[in-house]
C-alpha positions in Angstrom: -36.3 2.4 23.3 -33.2 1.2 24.8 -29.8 0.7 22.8 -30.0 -2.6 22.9 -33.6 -2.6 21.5 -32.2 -0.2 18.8 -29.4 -2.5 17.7 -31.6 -5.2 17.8 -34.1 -4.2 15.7 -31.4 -2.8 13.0 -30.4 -6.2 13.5 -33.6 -7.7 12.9 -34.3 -5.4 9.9 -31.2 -6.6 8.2 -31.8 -10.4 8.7 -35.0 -10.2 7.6 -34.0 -8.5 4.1 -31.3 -11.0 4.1 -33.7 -14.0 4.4 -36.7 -12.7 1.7 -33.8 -12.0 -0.7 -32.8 -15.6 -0.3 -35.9 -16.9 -0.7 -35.9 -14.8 -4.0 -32.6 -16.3 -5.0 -34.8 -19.5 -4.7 -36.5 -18.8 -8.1 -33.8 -16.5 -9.4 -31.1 -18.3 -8.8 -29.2 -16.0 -11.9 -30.3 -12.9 -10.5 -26.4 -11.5 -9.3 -27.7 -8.0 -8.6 -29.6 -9.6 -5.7 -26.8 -11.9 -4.5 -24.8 -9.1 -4.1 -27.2 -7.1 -2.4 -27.1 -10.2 0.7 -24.0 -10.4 0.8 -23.6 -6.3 1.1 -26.6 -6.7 4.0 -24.3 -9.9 5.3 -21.5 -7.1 5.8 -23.6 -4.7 7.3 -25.3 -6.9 9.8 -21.8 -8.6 10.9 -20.9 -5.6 12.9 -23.8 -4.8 14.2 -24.5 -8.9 15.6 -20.6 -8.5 16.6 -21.2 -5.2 19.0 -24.4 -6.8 20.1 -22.8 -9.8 21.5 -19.9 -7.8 23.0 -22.5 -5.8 24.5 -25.4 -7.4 25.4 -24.1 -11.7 25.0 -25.3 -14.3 22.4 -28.0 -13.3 20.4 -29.3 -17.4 20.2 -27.8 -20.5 21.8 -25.8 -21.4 19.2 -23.9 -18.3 19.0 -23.3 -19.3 22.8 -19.7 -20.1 22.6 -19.3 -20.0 26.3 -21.1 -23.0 26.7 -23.3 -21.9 29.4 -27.1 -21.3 30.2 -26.4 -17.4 30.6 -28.2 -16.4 27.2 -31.2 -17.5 28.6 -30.9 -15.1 31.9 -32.1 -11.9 30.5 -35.3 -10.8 31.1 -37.9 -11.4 28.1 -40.1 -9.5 26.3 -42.6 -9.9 28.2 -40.6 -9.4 31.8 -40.3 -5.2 30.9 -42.2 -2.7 32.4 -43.6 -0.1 30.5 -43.7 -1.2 27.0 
């Protein structure tokens, strides 16, 4: 795995706990423990989203503030050899 691939899956991992917790909060809306547990994740994952865009540019087209087509220009998933 590259670096990148690393940091985004760390990336990944962290919005996906951050979204199931969320849709726990849906039905437990009292449950504080687990509202502070997103927004500990939410802290984590900022840094990691931040040194991934620095890096490697936007992660989606919204977080394209350069207004350009350039997040697109990497190759996909399915462009790499050998994995």
């Amino acid at each position: 795995m590259t670096e990148r691939d690393i940091l985004l899956k760390k990336i990944g991992t962290y919005k996906f706990a951050i979204t199931d917790l969320n849709l726990f909060l849906n039905t437990h809306p009292n449950d504080t423990d687990t509202l502070m547990k997103v927004r500990a994740y939410e802290a984590e994952v900022a840094p990691l989203v931040k040194e991934y865009e620095e890096r490697f540019g936007p992660l989606t087209k919204s977080d394209n503030t350069a207004n350009t087509w350039s997040w697109v220009c990497d190759p996909w998933p399915w462009d790499k050899e050998g994995d």
